[in-house]
N, C-alpha and C positions, 0 to 999 in steps of 0.2 A: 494492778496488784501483782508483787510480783511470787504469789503462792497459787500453785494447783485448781481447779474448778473444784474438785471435790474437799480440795481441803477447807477451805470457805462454807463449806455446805453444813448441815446439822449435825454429820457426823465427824467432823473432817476437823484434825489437829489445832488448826485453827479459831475452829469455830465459825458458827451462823452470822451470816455477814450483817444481818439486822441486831445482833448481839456484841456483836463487835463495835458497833458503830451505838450501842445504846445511850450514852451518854451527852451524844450530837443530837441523835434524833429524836429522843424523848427530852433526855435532859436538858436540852434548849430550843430543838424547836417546836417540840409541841406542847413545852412547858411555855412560849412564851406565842401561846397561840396558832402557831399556823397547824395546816394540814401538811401528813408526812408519806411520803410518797417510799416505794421501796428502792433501797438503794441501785443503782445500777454497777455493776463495778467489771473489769476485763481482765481475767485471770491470767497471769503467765504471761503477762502483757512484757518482757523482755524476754521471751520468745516466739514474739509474734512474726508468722512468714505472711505473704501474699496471700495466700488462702486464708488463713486464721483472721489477717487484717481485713479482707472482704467478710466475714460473717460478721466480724465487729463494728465495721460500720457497719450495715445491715440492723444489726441488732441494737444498737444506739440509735440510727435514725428512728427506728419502730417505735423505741422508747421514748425520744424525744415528739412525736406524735400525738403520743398520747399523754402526754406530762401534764394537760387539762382535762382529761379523763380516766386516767387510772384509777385504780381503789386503790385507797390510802390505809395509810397503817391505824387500827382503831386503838390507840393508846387511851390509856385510863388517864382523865383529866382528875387536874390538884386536888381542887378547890370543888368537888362534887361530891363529899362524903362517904368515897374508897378510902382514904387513906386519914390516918391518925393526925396528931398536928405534929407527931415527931416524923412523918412521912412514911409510915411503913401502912401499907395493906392493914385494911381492918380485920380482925378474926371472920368477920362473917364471908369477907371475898375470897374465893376460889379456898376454900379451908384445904390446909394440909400441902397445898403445893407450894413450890418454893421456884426460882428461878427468873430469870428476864422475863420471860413468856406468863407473867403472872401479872402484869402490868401493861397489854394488850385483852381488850374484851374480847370476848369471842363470839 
């Protein structure tokens, strides 16, 4: 990526990198079944030095280790009586909130 670590983060201009990417990761693939892993991504990645690039690999091998045991994203499934048939959250789920993060159980 070529944005900040922090700007990727929850609070950061960009936005939450699971939020950014919400329409990949719910909207297809865990809309069309699979389980969804959290993204991995390499901030500032065109200015990465030798040092930077050794923690990056480091931290992608880590990830890639664990790619069949991570905990996955708990996305709210279609077709299990969350959501309306216009697809919106039912009044009774998570009332009052609003946002990506409402469409992840807790």
């Amino acid at each position: 990526m070529g944005d900040r670590e922090a700007a990727i983060g929850p609070r950061g201009k960009s936005g939450e990198l699971t939020e950014l990417l919400f329409g990949l990761l719910h909207g297809t693939f865990a809309y069309t079944g699979m389980e969804v892993l959290r993204p991995w991504a390499l901030p500032s990645a065109d200015f990465t030095d030798d040092t930077r690039y050794a923690v990056a690999r480091a931290s992608l091998a880590a990830r890639l280790e664990g790619l069949f045991e991570d905990e996955t994203i708990p996305y709210r499934e279609q077709f299990t009586g969350d959501y309306t048939d216009e697809w919106e959250l039912q009044p009774h789920v998570v009332p009052g909130e609003t946002g990506l993060s409402v469409h992840v159980r807790r």
